[in-house]
N, C-alpha and C positions, 0 to 999 in steps of 0.2 A: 446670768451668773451661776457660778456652779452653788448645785444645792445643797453639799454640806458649807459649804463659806457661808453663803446667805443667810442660816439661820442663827450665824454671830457678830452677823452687821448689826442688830439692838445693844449688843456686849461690847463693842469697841468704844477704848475710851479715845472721847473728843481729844482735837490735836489743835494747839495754837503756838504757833512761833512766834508771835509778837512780843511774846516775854520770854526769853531764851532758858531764864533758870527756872522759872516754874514748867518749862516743858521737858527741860533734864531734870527734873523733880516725877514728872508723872510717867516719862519714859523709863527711867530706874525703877517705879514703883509696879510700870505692866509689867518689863523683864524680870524682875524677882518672883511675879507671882506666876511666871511658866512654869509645868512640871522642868524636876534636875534632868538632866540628860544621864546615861550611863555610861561612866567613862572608866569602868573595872580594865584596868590594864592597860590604861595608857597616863605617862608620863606629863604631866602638868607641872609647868616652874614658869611665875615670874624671874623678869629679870629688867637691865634698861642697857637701854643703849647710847652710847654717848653722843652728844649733838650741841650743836650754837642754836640759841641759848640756852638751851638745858635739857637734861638726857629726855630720852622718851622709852616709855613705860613699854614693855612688850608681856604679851604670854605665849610660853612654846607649848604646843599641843602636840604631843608626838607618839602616833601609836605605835603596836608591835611592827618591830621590823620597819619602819618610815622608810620609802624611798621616794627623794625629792623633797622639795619643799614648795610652801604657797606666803606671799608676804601678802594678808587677808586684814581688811580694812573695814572697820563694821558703817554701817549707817546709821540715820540719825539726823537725817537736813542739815547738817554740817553743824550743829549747834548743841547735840547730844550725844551720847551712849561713848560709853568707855571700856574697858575691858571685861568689866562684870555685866554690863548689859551684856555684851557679844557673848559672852561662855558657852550657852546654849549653843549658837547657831556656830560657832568656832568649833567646839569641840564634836559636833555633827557632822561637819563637813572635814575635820578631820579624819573622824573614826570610817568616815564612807569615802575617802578618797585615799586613803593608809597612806598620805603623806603628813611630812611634819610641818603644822601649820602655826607663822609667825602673828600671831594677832594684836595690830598697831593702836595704843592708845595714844594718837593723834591730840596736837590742843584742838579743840574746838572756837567758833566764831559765835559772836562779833569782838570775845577778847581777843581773838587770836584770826586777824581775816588771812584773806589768802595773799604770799602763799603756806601759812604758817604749816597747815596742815601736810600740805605735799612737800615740804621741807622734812617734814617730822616722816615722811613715808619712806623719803630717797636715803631719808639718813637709813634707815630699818634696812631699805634693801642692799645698798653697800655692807652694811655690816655681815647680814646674812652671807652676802657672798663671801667676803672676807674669813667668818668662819664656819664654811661651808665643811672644811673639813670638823671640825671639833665638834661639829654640830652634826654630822655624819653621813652629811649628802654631796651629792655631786654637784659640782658650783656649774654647770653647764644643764643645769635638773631645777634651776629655780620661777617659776611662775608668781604672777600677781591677780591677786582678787577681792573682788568685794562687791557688796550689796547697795544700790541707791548711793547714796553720798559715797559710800565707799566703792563705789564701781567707777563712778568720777576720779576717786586719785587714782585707780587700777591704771585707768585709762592713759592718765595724765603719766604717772611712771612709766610707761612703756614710751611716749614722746619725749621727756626729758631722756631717758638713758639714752635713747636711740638720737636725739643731740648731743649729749653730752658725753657720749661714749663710755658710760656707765656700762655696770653689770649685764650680763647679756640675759634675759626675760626671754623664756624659751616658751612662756602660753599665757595669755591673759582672757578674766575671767569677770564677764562684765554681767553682772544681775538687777535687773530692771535700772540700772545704771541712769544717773542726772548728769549731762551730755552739755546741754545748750540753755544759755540762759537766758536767749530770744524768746522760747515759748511761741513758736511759732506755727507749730505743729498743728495736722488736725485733732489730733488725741490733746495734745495741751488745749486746744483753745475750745473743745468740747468736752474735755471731761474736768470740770470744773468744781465738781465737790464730792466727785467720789473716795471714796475710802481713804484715811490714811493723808492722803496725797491732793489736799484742794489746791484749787490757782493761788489761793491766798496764803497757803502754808510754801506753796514753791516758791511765789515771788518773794514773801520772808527770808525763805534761805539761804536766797541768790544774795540780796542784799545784805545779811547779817555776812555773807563772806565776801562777798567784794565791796561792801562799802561804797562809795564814790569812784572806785576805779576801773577805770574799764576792763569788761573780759578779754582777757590772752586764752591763746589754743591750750597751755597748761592750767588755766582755771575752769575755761570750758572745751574739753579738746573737740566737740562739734566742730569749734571755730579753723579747724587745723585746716590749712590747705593742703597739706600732703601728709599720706597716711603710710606711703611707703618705707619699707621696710622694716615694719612693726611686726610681732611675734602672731602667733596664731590665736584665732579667739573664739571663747562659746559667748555668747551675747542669750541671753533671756527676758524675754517679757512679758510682762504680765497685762491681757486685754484692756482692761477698762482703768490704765495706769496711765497720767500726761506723758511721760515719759516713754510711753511704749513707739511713737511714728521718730523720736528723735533717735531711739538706740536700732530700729532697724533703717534709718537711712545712711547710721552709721555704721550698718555692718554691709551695707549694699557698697557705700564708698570705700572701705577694709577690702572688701571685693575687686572693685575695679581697681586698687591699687597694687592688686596682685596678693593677697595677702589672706590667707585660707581661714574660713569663718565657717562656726555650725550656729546659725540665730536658731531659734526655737522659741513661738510664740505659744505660752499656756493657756488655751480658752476656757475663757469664765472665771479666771481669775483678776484681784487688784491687788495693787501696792503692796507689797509686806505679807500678802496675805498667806507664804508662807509659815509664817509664826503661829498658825492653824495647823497645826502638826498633826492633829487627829482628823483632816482630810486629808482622804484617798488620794487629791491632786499636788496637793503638799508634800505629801511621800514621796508622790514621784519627781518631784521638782529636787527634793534634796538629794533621792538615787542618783538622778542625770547631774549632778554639779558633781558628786562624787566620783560618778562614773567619768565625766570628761577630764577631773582631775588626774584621776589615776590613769587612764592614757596617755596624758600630756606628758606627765611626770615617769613615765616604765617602760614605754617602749620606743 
């Protein structure tokens, strides 16, 4: 593991999804106690967007001069974090990709299983495109992304529009992304109680959002048999994360479907462990999300 992460593996607070509100209790309580980020000079407004059954909550992050946009989806095991958890990592990955980034407060599971949340996503990225102008971007300029749970809807909106003949999703941006809810992997079925991310917090999550019903390719798009025609994608992973063999076999099949992918595996990194912002390897992880934003979105 790298050795500045390692010596705040004693500091991370335990994670348990078996009670959904006391882990949106201790999730809101680490994301407040991150340092602010610096956001002099750029544009912050809530706002909601309208939707069956009820609007959903957005924040537009938008710095100088925005060109393009990203409809950006925080994580959370599907059961947490909402728009003030994300702030931090929303308005970072705005400021280092200088586009204007839509940040989804998604319902969350087990009140809300699926497909509540990618309901609440598709609605965000219609709207966006819709006032792409008012909003100042190019409607042919809009990308999707997200971290762990939220690299899941990322994933998922790019299959639904690309059925549904939705807005057109011109890069998608999958960060240690939750894929497949077989856990079949060799990284799921060995890395079992590292950081963040145990077997036992993943099968929670799966379950708190599908409940009793079977996964569809839009709850786990693993499941998709065909990948074609999908927008272009940065896929990252993080080494000792279950989910790191699911998101590269899923960017090996993005591949063979013709479909232009940069993976990028981080070594010695787990789970989330971006949110270590004072590693050297975290820096660069948030430079390269930046950096692949702002070429998908400018040129």
């Amino acid at each position: 593991m790298d050795a500045e992460l390692e010596v705040f593996l004693p500091l991370l607070p335990p994670q348990d999804l078996s009670d959904p509100v006391a882990a949106r209790k201790k999730y809101a309580e680490y994301a407040a106690a991150k340092p602010a980020p610096d956001t002099t000079g750029m544009e912050i407004e809530d706002r909601t967007v309208p939707a069956v059954p009820a609007d959903v909550p957005v924040r537009l992050y938008r710095p100088p001069q925005a060109r393009g946009a990203v409809v950006w989806m925080h994580g959370g095991a599907r059961v947490a974090g909402d728009l003030d958890t994300e702030h931090p990592w929303a308005s970072r990955i705005a400021a280092a990709s200088g586009a204007l980034l839509v940040s989804v407060g998604y319902r969350l599971s087990p009140e809300h299983r699926f497909p509540a949340a990618l309901d609440d996503a598709y609605a965000v990225l219609k709207w966006t495109a819709a006032h792409a102008a008012e909003l100042g971007v190019d409607p042919a300029r809009i990308a999707v992304g997200g971290h762990s749970a939220g690299g899941n809807l990322a994933a998922a909106l790019t299959l639904r529009a690309r059925d549904e003949q939705g807005p057109p999703i011109c890069f998608q941006l999958l960060n240690e992304a939750s894929l497949d809810d077989r856990q079949e992997t060799w990284s799921a079925r060995n890395f079992t109680d590292t950081p963040w991310a145990t077997r036992a917090n993943v099968r929670a999550s799966w379950r708190h959002y599908l409940g009793d019903r079977p996964a569809t390719p839009y709850a786990a798009p693993a499941r998709a048999a065909d990948l074609s025609g999908l927008p272009p994608a940065y896929i990252a992973t993080a080494e000792f994360d279950p989910n790191r063999d699911e998101d590269i076999i899923y960017a090996q099949r993005l591949l063979q479907a013709g479909v232009s992918v940069e993976l990028h595996q981080w070594p010695g990194t787990f789970h989330g462990s971006q949110a270590i912002v004072s590693a050297t390897v975290s820096q660069r992880q948030l430079a390269r999300l930046g950096d692949v934003l702002r070429r998908a979105l400018t040129e």
